[in-house]
C-alpha positions in Angstrom: -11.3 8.9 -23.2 -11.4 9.5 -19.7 -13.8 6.8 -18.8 -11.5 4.3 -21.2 -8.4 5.4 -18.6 -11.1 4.8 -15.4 -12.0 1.5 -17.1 -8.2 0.8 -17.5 -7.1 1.7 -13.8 -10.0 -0.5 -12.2 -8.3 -3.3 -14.4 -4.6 -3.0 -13.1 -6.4 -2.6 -9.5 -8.2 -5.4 -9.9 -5.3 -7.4 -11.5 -3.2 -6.1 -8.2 -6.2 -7.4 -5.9 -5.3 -11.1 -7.2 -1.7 -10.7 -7.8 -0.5 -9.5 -4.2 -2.5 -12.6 -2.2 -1.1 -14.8 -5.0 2.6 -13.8 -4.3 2.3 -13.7 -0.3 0.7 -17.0 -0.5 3.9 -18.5 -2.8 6.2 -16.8 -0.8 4.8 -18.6 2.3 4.5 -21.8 0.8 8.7 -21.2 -0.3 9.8 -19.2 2.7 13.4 -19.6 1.1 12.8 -18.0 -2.0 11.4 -15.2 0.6 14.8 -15.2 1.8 16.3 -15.4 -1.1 14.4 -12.1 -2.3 15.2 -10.1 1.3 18.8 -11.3 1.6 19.3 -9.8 -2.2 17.0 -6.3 -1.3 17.3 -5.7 2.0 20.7 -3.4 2.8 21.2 -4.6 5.9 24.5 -5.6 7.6 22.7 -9.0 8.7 24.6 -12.4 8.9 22.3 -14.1 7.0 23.5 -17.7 7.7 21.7 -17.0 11.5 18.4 -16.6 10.4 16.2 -19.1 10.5 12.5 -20.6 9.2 11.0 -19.0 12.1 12.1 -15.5 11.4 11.8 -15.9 8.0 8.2 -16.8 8.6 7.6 -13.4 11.1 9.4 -11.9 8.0 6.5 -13.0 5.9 3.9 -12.1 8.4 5.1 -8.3 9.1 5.4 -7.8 4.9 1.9 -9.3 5.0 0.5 -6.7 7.6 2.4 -3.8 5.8 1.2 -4.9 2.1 -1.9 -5.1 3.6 -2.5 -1.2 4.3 -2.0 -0.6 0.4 -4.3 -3.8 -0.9 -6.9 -1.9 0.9 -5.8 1.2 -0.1 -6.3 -0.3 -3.6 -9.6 -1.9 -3.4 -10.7 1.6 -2.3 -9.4 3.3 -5.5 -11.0 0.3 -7.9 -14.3 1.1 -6.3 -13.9 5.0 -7.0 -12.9 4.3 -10.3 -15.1 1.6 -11.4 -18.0 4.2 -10.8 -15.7 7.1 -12.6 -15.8 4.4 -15.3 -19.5 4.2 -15.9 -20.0 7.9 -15.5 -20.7 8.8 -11.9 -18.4 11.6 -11.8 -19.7 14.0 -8.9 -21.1 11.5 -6.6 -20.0 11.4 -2.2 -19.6 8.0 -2.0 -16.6 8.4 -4.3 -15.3 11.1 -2.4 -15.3 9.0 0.8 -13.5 6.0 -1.8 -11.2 8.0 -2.3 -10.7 10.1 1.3 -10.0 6.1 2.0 -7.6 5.4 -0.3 -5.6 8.9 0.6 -5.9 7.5 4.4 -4.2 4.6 4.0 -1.8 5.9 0.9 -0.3 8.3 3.9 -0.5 5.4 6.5 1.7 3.5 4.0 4.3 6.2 4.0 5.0 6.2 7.4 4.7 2.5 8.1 7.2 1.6 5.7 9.8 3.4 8.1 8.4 1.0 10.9 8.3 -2.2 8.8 11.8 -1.5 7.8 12.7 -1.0 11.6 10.6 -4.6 12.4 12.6 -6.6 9.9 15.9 -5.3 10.8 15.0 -6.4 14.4 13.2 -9.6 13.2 15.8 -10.5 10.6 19.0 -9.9 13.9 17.6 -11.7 16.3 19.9 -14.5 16.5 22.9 -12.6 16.2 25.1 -12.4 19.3 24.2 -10.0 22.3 25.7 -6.4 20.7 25.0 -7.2 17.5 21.3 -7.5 17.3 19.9 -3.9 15.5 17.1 -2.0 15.2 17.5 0.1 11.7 15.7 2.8 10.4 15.6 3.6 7.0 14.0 7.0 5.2 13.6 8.3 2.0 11.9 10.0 -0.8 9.9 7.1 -1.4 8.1 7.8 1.7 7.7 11.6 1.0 6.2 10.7 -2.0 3.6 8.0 -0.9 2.6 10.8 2.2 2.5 13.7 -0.6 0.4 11.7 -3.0 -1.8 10.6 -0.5 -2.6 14.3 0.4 -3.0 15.4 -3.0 -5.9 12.4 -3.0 -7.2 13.4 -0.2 -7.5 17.4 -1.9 -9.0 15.5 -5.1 -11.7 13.9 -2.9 -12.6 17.3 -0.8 -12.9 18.7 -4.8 -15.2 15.9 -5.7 -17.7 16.5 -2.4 -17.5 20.4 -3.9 -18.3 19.3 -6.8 -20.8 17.2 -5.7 -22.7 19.9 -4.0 -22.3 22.8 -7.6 -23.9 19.3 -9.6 -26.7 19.3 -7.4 -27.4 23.1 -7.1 -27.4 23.0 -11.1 -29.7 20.1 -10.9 -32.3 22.0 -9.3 -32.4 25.0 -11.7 -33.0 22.3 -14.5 
């Protein structure tokens, strides 16, 4: 069962891999629908009839740079898993997989703040001297993404541990 649940996860990160590129690259091809999407979502106090292609399109970028922290984050967990699939359990490579993904899980939860911060700034730009903001926004979602990614991290230190008892009882075989 647990290596049908490994198989399973390294098929939603897989099908993550291909979706997030797929989505950034329609989004830049119809920046408007990206505005669409923000000027719904974002809870900002912007006048939206000032922003232009331009920003729209450093908009795009930032999400792209931010996004980009947790596609890596889940290429890292795929690879872990894909090898949790086929039965390497105790094994250091996927403790540094996974030391990765808990890296950049954390990094996530606090750039999310920042990004946040960037498109308020990005998004105000045009508006009249006085008016331009800078807006910080924080929340559970970004205690959670920091706390998960430590608990990885403690998973990973387990699996080197593990590691080490597996090849102590190797040797009295």
């Amino acid at each position: 069962m647990t290596r049908t649940l490994a198989s399973l996860v390294v098929w939603m990160c897989a099908a993550w891999l291909l979706l997030l590129p797929a989505g950034a690259l329609y989004y830049l091809v119809n920046i408007d629908s990206l505005g669409a999407l923000a000027s719904r979502n974002l809870e900002l106090p912007i006048q939206w009839f000032t922003v232009g292609r331009g920003q729209w399109y450093a908009l795009w970028g930032a999400t792209v740079v931010y996004l980009s922290l947790g596609y890596a984050g889940v290429w890292y967990l795929r690879k872990a898993f894909r090898s949790f699939a086929s039965g390497d359990w105790f094994d250091a490579q996927n403790s540094r997989y996974l030391r990765r993904f808990a890296a950049l899980l954390v990094l996530q939860g606090i750039a999310k703040p920042l990004h946040f911060g960037l498109a308020s700034v990005i998004l105000s730009m045009k508006h009249p001297p006085g008016e331009r903001m800078l807006s910080i926004s924080l929340g559970s979602n970004e205690a959670i993404l920091i706390v998960a990614g430590l608990v990885f991290w403690v998973l990973a230190d387990l699996l080197v541990e593990g590691t080490k008892a597996d090849a102590e009882n190797r040797q009295f075989v």
